[in-house]
N, C-alpha and C positions, 0 to 999 in steps of 0.2 A: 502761537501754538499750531502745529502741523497737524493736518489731520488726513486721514486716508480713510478707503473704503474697507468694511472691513468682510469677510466671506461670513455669509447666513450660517453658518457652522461653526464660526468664534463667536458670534452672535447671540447664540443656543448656546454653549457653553459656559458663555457671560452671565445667563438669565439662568441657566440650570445652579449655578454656586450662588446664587441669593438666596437671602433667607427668609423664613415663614414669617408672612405677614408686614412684607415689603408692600413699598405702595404698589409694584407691577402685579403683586398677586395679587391682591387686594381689588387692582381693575379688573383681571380676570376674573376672580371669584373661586368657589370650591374652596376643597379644604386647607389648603393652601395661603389663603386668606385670612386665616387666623394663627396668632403666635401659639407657642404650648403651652404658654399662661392660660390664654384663654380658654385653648380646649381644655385643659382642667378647669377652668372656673365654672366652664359649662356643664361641665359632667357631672362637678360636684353639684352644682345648680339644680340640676338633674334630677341627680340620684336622692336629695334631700325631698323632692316633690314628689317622688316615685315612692318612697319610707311617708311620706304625709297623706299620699293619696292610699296608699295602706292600711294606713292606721286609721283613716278615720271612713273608716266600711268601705272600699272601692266606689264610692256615689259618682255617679260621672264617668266619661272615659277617661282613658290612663293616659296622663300627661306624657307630651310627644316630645323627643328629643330632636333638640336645636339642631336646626340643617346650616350649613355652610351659607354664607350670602353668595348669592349671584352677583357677580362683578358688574361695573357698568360698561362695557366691552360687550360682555356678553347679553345685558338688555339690550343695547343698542344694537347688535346684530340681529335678536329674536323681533325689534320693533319693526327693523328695515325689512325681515321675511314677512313680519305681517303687513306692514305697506304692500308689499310686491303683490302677495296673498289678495289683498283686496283688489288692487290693479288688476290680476288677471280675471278677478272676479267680475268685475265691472264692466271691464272688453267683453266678457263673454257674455252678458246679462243685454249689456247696446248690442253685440251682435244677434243674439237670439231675439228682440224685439224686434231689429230693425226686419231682420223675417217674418216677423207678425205682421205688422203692420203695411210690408210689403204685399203681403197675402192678402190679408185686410181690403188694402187698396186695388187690387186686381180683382176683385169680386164685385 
């Protein structure tokens, strides 16, 4: 089988005609990640907790509706920003000691 390069714009095109709740969405995450089964099954899930948190005196807060998963794409970018997050943290923590102690030491 032949295979060639193919331009980042058949690419997008490719990915744009798949449908809800492929496994590529599904790595991304949002709502897109779920089929329409679901998000019906969710709503009605929902809606049935929201008529029971009604009904029986609003005790509690009012049940929250199901957010989209966050894909694992999208953890693993937000994990790799807070690595970085720390790292500069870190440099700038040894840097401003090592001026302490610098200081420290000339006294």
């Amino acid at each position: 089988m032949a295979t060639r390069e193919m331009p980042a714009r058949e690419v997008a095109e490719l990915l744009l005609q798949l449908p809800q709740g492929c496994r590529v969405s599904r790595a991304v995450g949002g709502a897109w990640a779920w089929t329409d089964e679901v998000v019906a099954q969710l709503s009605h899930s929902h809606l049935v907790r929201q008529i029971w948190w009604v009904h029986t005196g609003k005790k509690g807060s009012a049940p929250e509706a199901p957010q989209p998963p966050k894909g694992w794409l999208v953890e693993k970018q937000e994990k790799a920003k807070a690595a970085a997050d720390w790292k500069k943290r870190a440099a700038a923590w040894k840097r401003d000691n090592a001026a302490m102690v610098a200081a420290q030491q000339t006294e």
